[in-house]
Structures are given as C-alpha cells and as structure tokens.
N, C-alpha and C positions, 0 to 999 in steps of 0.2 A: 253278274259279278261273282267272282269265285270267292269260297268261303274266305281261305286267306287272307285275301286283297281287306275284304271287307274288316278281317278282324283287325289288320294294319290300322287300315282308315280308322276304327272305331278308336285304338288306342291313341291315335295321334289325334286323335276328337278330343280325347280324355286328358290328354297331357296341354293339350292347347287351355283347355278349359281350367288346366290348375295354372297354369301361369298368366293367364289370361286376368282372374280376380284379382291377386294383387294389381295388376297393371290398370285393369277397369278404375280401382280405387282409386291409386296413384292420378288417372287423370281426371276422377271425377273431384279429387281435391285439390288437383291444381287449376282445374275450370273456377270451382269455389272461394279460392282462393283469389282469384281473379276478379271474379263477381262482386268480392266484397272490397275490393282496391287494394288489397296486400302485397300482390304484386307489382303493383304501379313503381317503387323508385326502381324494382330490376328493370323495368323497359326501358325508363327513365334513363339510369346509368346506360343503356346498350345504345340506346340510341343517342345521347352521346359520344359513347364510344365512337360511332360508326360515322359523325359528322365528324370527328378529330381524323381520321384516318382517310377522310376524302381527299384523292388531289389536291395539289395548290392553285389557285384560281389568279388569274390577272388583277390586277386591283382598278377599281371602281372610279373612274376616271371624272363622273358626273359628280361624286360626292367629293366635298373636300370640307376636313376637319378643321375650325379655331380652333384650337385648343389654348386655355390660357393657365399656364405652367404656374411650377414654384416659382419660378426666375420671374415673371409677369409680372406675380401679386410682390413678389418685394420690388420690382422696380416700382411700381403703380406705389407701392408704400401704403397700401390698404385693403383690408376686404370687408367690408363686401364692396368688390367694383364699383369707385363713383358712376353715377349716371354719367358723368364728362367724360370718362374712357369708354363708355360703349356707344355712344354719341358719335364720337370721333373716330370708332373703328368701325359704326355704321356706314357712316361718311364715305370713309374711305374705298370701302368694299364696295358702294353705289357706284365710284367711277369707275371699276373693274366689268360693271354690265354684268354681275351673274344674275342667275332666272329665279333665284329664288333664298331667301335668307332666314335659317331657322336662329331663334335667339332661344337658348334651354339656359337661361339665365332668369331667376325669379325677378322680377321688379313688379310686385305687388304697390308698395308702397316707397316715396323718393328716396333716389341714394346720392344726396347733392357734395358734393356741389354737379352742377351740367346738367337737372332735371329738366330745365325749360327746354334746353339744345335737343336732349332724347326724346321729349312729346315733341318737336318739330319733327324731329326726322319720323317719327311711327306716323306723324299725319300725313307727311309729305310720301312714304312712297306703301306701295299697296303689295310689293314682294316680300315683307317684313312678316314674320311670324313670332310671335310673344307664346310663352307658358303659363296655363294653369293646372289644380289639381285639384279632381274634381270626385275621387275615389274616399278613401280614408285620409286623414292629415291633409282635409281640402286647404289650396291656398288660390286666392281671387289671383284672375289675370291682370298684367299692367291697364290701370285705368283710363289711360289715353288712347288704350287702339282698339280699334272697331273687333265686335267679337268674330266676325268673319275671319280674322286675321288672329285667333288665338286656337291653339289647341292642346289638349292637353299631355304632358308626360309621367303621365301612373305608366306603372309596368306592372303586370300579374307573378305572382311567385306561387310556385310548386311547392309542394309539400316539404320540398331537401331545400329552399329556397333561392333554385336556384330558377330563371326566366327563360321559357321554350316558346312563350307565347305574346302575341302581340295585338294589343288591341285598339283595334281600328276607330271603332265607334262608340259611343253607350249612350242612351237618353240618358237624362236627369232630370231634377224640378224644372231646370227654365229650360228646358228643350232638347236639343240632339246636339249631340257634341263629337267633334273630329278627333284625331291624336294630332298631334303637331310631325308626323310622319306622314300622315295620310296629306295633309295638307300642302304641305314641303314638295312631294310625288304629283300632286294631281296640281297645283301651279305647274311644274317642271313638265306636266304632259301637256297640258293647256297649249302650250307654243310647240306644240309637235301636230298640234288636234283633234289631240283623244283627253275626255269629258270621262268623269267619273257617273256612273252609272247603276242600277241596281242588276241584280243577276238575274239570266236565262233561267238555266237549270235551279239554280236555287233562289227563288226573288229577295229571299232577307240577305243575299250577299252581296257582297259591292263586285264592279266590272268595268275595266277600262276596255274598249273596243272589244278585243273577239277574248279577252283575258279575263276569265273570274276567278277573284281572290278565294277559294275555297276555304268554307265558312268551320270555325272547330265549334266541334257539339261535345257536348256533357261526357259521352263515353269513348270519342276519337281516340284510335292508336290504342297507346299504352293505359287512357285515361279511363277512371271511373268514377263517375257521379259528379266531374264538374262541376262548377256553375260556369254555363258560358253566356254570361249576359251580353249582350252590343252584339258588335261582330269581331271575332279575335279569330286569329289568322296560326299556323304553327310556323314557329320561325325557322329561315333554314340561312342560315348563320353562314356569313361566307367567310372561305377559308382560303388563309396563303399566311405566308410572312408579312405582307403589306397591304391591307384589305384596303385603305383610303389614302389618300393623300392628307398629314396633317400639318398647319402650321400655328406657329404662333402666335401670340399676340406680338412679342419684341419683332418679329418678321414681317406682321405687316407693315408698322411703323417703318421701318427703315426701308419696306422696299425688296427685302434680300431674296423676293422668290420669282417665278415666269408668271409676269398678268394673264398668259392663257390658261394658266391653271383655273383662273376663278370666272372668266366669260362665261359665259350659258352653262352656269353650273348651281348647285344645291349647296350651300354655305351652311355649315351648322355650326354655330359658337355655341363655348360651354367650357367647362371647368377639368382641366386635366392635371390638378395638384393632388398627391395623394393627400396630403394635412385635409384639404376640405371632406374627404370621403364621401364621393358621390360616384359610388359603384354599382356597379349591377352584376350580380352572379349568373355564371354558366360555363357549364363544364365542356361545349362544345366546340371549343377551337382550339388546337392546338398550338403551342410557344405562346402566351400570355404571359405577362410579366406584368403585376402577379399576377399569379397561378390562377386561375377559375372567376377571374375578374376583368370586370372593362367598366370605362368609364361611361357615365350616363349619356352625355353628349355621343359617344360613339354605338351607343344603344339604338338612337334615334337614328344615325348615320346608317347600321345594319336593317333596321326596320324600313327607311324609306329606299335605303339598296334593291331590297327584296322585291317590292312592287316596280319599279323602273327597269330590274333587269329582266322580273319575271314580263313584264308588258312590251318591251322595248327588244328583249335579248332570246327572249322562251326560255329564260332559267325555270326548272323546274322549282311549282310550290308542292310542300306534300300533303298529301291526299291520304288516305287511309279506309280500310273495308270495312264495309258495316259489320254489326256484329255478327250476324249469323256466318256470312262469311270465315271474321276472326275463328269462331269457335270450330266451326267444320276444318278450318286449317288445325287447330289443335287437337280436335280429335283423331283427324287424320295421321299425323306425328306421333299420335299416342298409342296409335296401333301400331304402327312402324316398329317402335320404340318395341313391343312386347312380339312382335315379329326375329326383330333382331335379339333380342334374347332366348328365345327358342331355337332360331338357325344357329347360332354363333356355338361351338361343340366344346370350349373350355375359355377358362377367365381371358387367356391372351388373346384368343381371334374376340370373343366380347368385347374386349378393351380396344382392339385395333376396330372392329366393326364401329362401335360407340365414337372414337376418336374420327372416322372417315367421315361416319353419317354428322356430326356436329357440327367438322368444317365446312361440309356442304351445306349444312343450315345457316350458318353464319355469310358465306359466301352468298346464299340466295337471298338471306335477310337484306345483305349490303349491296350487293347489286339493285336490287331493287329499290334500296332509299337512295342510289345516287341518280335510279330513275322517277323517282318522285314517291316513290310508296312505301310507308312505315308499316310493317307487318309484322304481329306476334313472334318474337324472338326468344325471348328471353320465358317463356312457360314453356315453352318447347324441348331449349336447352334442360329446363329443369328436371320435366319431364323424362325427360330421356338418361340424364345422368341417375335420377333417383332409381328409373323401373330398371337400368343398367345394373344397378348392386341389388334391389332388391328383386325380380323375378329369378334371374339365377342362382337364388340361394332357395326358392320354391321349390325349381327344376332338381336343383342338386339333391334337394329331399327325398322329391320324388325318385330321384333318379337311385339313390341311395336306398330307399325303401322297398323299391321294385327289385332292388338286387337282392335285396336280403330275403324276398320273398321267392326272386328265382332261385336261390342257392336252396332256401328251403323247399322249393318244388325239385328242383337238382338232385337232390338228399331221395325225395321220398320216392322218387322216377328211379334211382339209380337203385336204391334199397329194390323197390319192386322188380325192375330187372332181374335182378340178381335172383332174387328168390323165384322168377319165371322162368328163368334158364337154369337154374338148379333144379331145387325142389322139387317143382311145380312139373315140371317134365319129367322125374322119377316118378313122380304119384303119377300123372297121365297113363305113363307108361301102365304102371299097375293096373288104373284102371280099364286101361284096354285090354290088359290080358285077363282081367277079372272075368269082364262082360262075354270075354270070349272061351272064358273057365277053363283057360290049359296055363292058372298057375298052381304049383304046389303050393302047401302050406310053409314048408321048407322056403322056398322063394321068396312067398310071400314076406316069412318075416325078415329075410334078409333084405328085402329092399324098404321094408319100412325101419331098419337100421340102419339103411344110408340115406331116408329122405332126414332122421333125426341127426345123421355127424353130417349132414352138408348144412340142415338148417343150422350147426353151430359154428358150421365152419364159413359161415357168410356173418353171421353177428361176428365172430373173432376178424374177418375180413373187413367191413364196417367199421368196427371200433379200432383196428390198426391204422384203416385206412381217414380215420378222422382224426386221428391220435397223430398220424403221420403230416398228414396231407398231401400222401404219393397222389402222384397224377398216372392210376392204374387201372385194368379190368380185371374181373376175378371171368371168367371163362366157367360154362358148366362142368367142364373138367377140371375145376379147381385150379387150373395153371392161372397166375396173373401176368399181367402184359404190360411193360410200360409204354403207356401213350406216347411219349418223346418221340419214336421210332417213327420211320416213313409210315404213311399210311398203307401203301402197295403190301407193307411187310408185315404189318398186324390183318390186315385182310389175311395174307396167307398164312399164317398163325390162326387166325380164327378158326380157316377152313380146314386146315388140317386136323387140328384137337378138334374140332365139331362134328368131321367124317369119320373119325378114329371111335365113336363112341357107340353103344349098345343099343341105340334106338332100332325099333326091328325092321325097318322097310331100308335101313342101309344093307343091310345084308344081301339084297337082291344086285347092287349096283353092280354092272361091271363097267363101266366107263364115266371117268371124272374128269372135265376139263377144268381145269384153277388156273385162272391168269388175268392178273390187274395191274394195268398199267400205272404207272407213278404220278401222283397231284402235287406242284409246287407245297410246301409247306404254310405258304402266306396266306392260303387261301382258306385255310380249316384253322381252328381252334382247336382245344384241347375236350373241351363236352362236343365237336362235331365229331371229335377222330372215337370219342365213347360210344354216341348212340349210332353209328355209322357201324361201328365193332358190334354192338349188339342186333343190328336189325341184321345184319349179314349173320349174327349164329339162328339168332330166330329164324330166317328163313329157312337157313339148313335144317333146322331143326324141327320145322314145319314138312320138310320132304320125309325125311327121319319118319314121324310121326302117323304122316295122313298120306304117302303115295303109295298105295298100293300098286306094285307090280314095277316099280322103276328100275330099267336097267342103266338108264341115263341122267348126268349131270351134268350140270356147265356152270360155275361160278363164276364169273365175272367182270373186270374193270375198263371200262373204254375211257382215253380222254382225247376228245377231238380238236383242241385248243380251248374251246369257248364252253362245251361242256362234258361233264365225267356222267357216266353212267353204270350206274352199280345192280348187276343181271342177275337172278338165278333163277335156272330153266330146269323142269326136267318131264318127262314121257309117263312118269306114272297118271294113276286115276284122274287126275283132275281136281278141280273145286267141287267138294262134296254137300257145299252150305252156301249163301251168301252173305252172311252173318260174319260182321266185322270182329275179330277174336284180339284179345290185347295186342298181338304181332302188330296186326292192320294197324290199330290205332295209334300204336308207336309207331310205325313209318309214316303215317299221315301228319303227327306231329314233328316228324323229322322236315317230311316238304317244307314245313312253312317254314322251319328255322333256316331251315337252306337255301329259300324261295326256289324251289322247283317244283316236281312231278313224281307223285305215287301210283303206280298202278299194279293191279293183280288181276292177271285175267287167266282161263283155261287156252290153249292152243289145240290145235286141229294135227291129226286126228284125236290128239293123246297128252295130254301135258300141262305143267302150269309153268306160269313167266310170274316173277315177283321182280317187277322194277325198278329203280328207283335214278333219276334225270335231275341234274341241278346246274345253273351257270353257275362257271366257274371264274366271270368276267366278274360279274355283279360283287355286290353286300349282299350280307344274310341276310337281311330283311328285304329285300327286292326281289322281285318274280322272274326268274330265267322262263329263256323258254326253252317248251316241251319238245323234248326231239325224243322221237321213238325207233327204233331198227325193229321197224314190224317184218324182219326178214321171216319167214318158216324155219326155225331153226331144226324143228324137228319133223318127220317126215313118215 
C-alpha cells in the first residue's frame, strides 16, 4: 500500500472516529433510554399512527353491534335497563338463530321489574354470555347463569390510557377465567369445529386449529417492563368507515332490519349513549366520532373480530422481535445514521439524505405492521434526526480546525519556499564557489548583500501579501506572478525568469525546449497553480545548481486528456546523492495533494528526468494513475 493511500485511509480513520463518539453516545442513550421505558409512548404514538393509515377493510359481517342509544333509554324511560327489556330483546334475538350472544350489560344484582323472565331465558339457552369484573373495581357476574357462560370485560390501559391490548385469560382466587371475547369467538368456532386449545410453539398461549394467538410478554414491541399476567393478545384494531354492523334497540322491536343479519352470527349488546360513558380509549382508528374513543360494547366487538378473522380469514395478529433482535436493528440504524452524516458534504444534501433515509424507515416500519410485525420505529427516527444536527456540527469543527491548521501549514510551506528559492539558493551559490575558492572577496560581499535585500524583500512580500491577500508568487527573481492566469502561462513565466538567472551551470546551455500545454482551469485550485509554480523553478533551479556540463534542457507540459505531466530533463551529471533535498520533499508532498506520481531518476547515458504525473479526471485526494513516457529523450 502506497504511503499516500495509507495516509488518506489513516485520516478518514481519524475523522470517522470524531464523528463516530458523538453518534456512539447519541445511541447508547437512546438504547438507554429505551431500556428504561421512556420511549414507550413515541412507539406507542407510531404505532398508532401507522394502524390509522392502514387501508379500509370490509366490515365484519359475523359481528353485529346492539347498541342501545340515547333514543332507547328515553323511550325504555329508564336506566339502568329493567331486567323486562333485556328479557325481551333476549327473546327476540333467539328466534333470529344467531351462534352466539354477548350481553356487556352488568346485571349483578336485579333490575325489576322482568327479573324472573331474564333468569328464564340465561337458564333456558347456553349461547348467552353475561359480564363480570374481575381486575380492579371487581363486580360479581349475573347470579343466575352458570359461570361457564360469564366472562369477563376489564380492558388493560397504557400508560397514555389509551387500550392496544387484550386480554384473553387471567387466573384469580376461584379459578381461570375467560374474557367475554374469548368466549363469544370460541362458541362461534365451535359450529365450524375448531376447539380452543393451548399453543405449539408457545404452550402458555391459546390456539384455535393451525392459529395461535401470539402471546404479549413484558418487553413486546414498543413495551417495557409490562406486567403481562393471563394471556393478552396485541390488538390489531380493524379499520374502514363501517368496521360492524350496529343496530338498535328501537330496530329490533319493530323489526326495521334483514333477519340474515343476525343468523349464525356474534350478537354483542351494550350501551352506546354517550351520557352513560362507557368508553374505551385508542388512538388507532381513524374518523371516530369522538375523536380517540369507542364504545365499550364495540371494544369487545373488535376483540372477538380479531380471533375469528385472524382464525377464519388469516388476518394478520402482530407478532414482534425479541429483544436482541430489536436492539441489533437499532444499532444497525445508528450506524447508518453516523454514516450518513459523514458522506452527506453540506446541510442540504444532510437534510435531503436524512429526509430520504426516514421515509424509507417509516415505509419499512409500515410495511411491515400491515404484514403482521411491530418493529423499532420511532428510536430510530430519533436517532437519526438527533445524530443529523448533531454529528455535523463535530465534522464542521473538525472541518473548520483542519483548515485553519492547513492555512497555517500553507503560511509556513509558502514562507519556506520562498526563502528556498531566494536566499537559500544565493548562499548555495556562495557556498559552492567558496568550497571551490574562485570567489573574491569583492563578490563575496556583494552577494552576501543580496542574500540580506532579498531576505527583506520576502518579509516585505509576506507581510503585503497577508496585508493583501493577493493570490500571488514571489519568483527568485523577485518578479511576482498572479496565480489568476492559465497555468501553461505562469509555467512559462516561471521558466523564463528561472533560466534568465546567474546560477552557474545555466551558462553551459545551448538548447531549451519550454512548451506546456494548457489544463482546464476547474481542475487546479489556486495553492495547486502555487506549489506546481514552485516545484517547476526548484527543478530549474536544481539543473542551475548541480548539472554539471548541461548543454541540454526540456521543460515541459503534456496533457493527454485524462492526465498532465509536468517534465524536466536534462544531459548534464546526473544524480550526485540519493538523499532526498527539500525540492524532493516538496514534490512528493505535491503527489498526494494531486493524487498522482513523483519521480527523479538519472537517464542513460547522461541526464536527469524530474517528473511529475497526476489525473486530471479524478479529485485531489484520489490516486490517478501513473503514466510515464519513459521515451530516451536524450541520447
């Protein structure tokens, strides 16, 4: 792996790893948060949401509602219901032949006149279901009918109080006791031939034929730390405009409705006056009137829907992942989430990334509750919107701190040039003619009076040029260059004032070839068009310096569409070291920023080649590749 690549890798190691901790945090405190049930009403809310937005479903043709109205109780001119009007709407309902008759009507104790008529009829038929309550606010079932024939309607409430859940079964002191749903469902299955049963795969759950009621546990779905005593079921609430068939009490009396409504069907009488208030909240059906409410009787109507269509129909019940599962989904999201803030290169592609990837969360959430599975939605969403504002404000830091630190390495690279290509090449100078003692003293001090007016004339170039904030070179000839200008034409600007100058091995040249062809402007910046300008005078200025005997030069620019190559050849000595000298190292630091190829090698018989190869397709940070013209140029 080339030095480069690796340094690349290692920084995008290091920037992953700053945005990476906040987002760690972000979802080790929304796991946390989870753990400890804090999020339970956001699942809550979603997942009603996402029952309100299901299709409209046909309506339930086996259930049909009594409902006995305001209009009822004033004609009846009483309440609570004499025993004689439910006596009599019993009655009635027997010669219609349905399969089964829930009464969600309390009659613990008589409501006369018509007591004796209503213990007749609970004696006489065995399809009759009575209520009791057997949770908190216990009340005894009617004492005339066999307890076979009672069961109970508690509903469980949620925290927001509103009812997602249903339950089936629960021991108490005298025994095991049914819901008055459960029962209503398994008579109605009875005359089909399916027998309520305990479960396969789970034995504490109940199972009609090849159907088990999939049992809620303590931490199911959105839930934490439940009590799921008996067996309770998650309700999956059916949805349309018309979920049952209801009538009422004035309707049976007179007659006014089709008797095949109520043949081999599931009868549920109960109370549909708002004054009595016997409601049951839930946020999961949409057009309720009111708003987030239904009546108790049509509670038990939805409850015994559920097992008949799910046994009868294959409606889906829903099911839910265990936990570990749950949590591997959220972690997996959470990475996502800190992914996408890393790829995403400003607020608006974040904001649009964030907005795409959400709806396909919600989309896969929802999809898969209309095929039976409640899955982590809503820590997800959170997740992802939190680590959305807050990892790229990490990034931005970072991103902001690295510049300030590139600008200051900028500074102190460009300061150093400068004083390389000035200065620093007059003393050389000196020093070679020292070592080779043919300078005067005369000389001498005059050029240690132009290493002193260029060092001042690079500080006064410096401090203009920071004063300014020209986008400029200062050239060892003191000429400056504005960067603006094609590249082709500060190349030849370069070479020109670099060859015109008093290094001593220009002197021997007799042949210069200078010719570079032109680079789109899009593809350089303004510090490439700088350090491109200076490694082209350094080179020169390394032939200048160290070729002894050169008669020949070649400077320049190839671009072959996909990539430019920037050449300089020439016939003198050769490589006298292999000792990388500042030149080297500033062109090697050029590659990477260009993602391309440095080389310097000696040529045959006589010469040295100072290369330098970059794609011109790519970004500056990406590796072009290496393309060489290892032609013989010189011979």
């Amino acid at each position: 792996m080339s030095r480069s690549l690796w340094r690349t890798i290692s920084k995008e190691i290091g920037i992953w790893r700053l945005g990476a901790l906040p987002g760690i945090v972000v979802i080790g405190l929304v796991i946390l948060l989870r753990l400890n049930g804090l999020l339970q009403v956001l699942e809550w809310i979603t997942l009603d949401t996402f029952l309100r937005l299901r299709p409209a479903e046909p309506i339930d043709e086996r259930i049909v509602i009594v409902g006995i109205n305001e209009e009822d109780i004033q004609d009846v001119g009483s309440y609570p219901i004499p025993d004689q009007e439910i006596a009599g709407l019993l009655q009635k309902l027997q010669t219609y032949k349905p399969r089964a008759i829930g009464l969600d009507i309390v009659r613990n104790i008589p409501v006369n006149p018509g007591h004796n008529e209503l213990v007749a009829i609970f004696e006489e038929w065995d399809n009759i279901m009575g209520i009791e309550k057997v949770l908190l606010n216990k009340i005894a079932p009617p004492p005339n009918l066999p307890s076979t024939q009672v069961g109970f309607s508690d509903t469980l409430l949620d925290g927001d109080k509103n009812v997602r859940r249903s339950l089936l079964g629960t021991p108490i002191d005298q025994g095991y006791k049914f819901s008055l749903s459960l029962l209503l469902a398994e008579t109605y299955l009875k005359a089909e031939g399916i027998s309520l049963e305990n479960g396969i795969q789970d034995p504490h759950a109940m199972r009609f034929d090849a159907t088990e009621l999939p049992r809620f546990l303590a931490d199911s779905g959105g839930y934490v730390g439940t009590d799921d005593f008996g067996v309770q079921v998650l309700l999956n609430y059916r949805n349309g405009q018309q979920r049952f068939r209801t009538l009422s009490l004035n309707k049976l009396k007179t007659g006014n409705f089709n008797p095949s409504w109520i043949r081999d069907r599931v009868i549920i009488i109960g109370i549909t006056a708002p004054s009595i208030k016997d409601f049951v909240n839930t946020s999961a059906i949409a057009g309720l009137s009111p708003v987030g409410q239904i009546y108790g009787v049509e509670f038990h109507a939805y409850s015994t829907s559920q097992i008949l269509s799910a046994v009868l129909d294959g409606r889906v019940l829903f099911k839910t992942w265990s936990d570990p599962w749950e949590y591997l989904w959220i972690l997996a999201w959470g990475f996502l989430t800190i992914a996408i803030a890393r790829l995403t290169q400003s607020p608006s592609q974040n904001l649009l990334a964030v907005v795409v990837v959400s709806l396909g969360l919600v989309g896969v959430g929802y999809g898969l509750l209309v095929w039976g599975w409640w899955i982590p939605v809503a820590p997800v969403l959170l997740m992802l919107v939190t680590n959305s504002l807050l990892i790229p404000v990490f990034y931005q830091y970072d991103q902001a701190l690295r510049s300030q630190i590139d600008v200051r390495q900028q500074t102190i690279e460009q300061t150093f040039n400068v004083i390389h290509n000035g200065p620093m090449q007059t003393l050389a100078y000196v020093m070679t003619r020292l070592q080779n003692q043919d300078l005067p003293p005369d000389e001498l001090l005059l050029k240690l009076k132009d290493i002193k007016d260029e060092i001042w004339e690079v500080a006064e170039y410096l401090q203009q040029e920071a004063l300014t904030q020209e986008d400029t070179i200062r050239l060892r000839s003191n000429r400056k260059l504005q960067l603006q200008l094609p590249i082709s034409e500060l190349f030849y600007a370069v070479s020109r004032e670099t060859l015109a100058g008093n290094l001593p091995h220009f002197q021997t040249l007799k042949v210069k070839a200078i010719k570079f062809e032109p680079i789109p402007e899009r593809y350089l910046t303004i510090e490439h068009k700088r350090e491109l300008c200076l490694f082209l005078e350094e080179s020169l200025c390394n032939v200048g310096k160290h070729a002894q005997g050169v008669t020949r030069l070649s400077a320049t620019g190839t671009n072959n569409g996909s990539c430019y190559t920037l050449s300089i050849k020439d016939n003198g000595s050769g490589i006298s070291s292999s000792r990388e000298n500042r030149g080297t190292k500033q062109a090697r630091n050029l590659q990477e920023q260009l993602g391309g190829e440095f080389r310097r090698e000696s040529l045959a018989p006589r010469g040295t080649q100072c290369e330098l190869t970059w794609n011109l397709a790519g970004r500056h940070w990406s590796f072009g590749r290496i393309r060489y013209g290892l032609k013989s140029f010189f011979s």
